[in-house]
N, C-alpha and C positions, 0 to 999 in steps of 0.2 A: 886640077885633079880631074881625073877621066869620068866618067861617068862610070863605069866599072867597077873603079877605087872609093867610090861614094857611097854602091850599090853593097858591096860591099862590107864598107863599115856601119852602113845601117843593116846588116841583115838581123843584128843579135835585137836590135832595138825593134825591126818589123816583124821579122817571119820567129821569132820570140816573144811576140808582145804576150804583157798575160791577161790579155781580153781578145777574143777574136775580133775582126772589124766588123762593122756593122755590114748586115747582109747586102745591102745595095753595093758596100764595094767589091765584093766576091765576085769578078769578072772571070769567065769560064775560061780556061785554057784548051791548046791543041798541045800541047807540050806532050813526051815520053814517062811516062808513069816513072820518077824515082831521078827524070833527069833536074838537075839543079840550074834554075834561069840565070842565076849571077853568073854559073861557071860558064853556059853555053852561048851570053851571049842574047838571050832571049828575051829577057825582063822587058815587059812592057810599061809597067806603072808599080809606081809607088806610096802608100799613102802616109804621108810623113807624120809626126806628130812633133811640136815643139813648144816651146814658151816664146819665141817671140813675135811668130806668126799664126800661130795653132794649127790646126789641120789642114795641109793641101797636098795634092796629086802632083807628083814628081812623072813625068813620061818621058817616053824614049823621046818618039819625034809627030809628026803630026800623021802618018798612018797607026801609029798605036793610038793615036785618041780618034780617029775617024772609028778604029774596027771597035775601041770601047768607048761613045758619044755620049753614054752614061756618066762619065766621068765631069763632062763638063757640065751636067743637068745637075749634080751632087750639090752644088750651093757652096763648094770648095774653089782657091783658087787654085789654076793649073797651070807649073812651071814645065818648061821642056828642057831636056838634061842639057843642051847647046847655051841657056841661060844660068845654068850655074856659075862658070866664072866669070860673068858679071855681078851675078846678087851676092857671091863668095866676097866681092869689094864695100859693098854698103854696109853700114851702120846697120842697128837696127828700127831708130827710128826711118831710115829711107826704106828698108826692108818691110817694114807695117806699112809704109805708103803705097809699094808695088804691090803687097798681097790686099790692101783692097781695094785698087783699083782692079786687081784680078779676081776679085769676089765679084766685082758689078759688072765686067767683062772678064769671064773662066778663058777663053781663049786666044784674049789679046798675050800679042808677044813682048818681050822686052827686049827696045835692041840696043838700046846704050843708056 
């Protein structure tokens, strides 16, 4: 699944939530007043919420976490959208094992 197609099906669950995020993730955009990041391409993070891992930062690539560095200071862990179809194969128990070792290191990668 693309990155796109995930951005996507999570918009109803993110840019819908019925709590806003907490202020620390309100990272400022340069984006065009009204244009939509899923459609154009732009989406730089995302802040997931789940039950089997709870809270972490979805990102594009490692220039969307260099220009928002806040993200990895959050005490969240942080996947990059290239590591999806890998954790898309694990369980959950190996999925709670990758998210905390990404709690203790936010910017370690996954690569198999």
């Amino acid at each position: 699944m693309s990155y796109l197609a995930l951005a996507r099906r999570l918009r109803a669950e993110v840019l819908d939530a019925p709590e806003p995020p907490p202020a620390h993730c309100m990272a400022p955009t340069t984006r065009a007043p009204g244009a939509d990041p899923i459609e154009t391409g732009t989406i730089a993070a995302v802040l997931l919420r789940g039950s089997v891992i709870g809270d972490a930062w979805l990102v594009a690539d490692d220039d969307a976490l260099a220009e928002h560095s806040d993200l990895a200071q959050s005490g969240l862990p942080v996947f990059r959208f290239a590591e999806v179809p890998f954790l898309a194969q694990l369980d959950a128990e190996a999925l709670r094992a990758v998210a905390a070792c990404k709690r203790a290191f936010p910017t370690a990668r996954v690569l198999q």
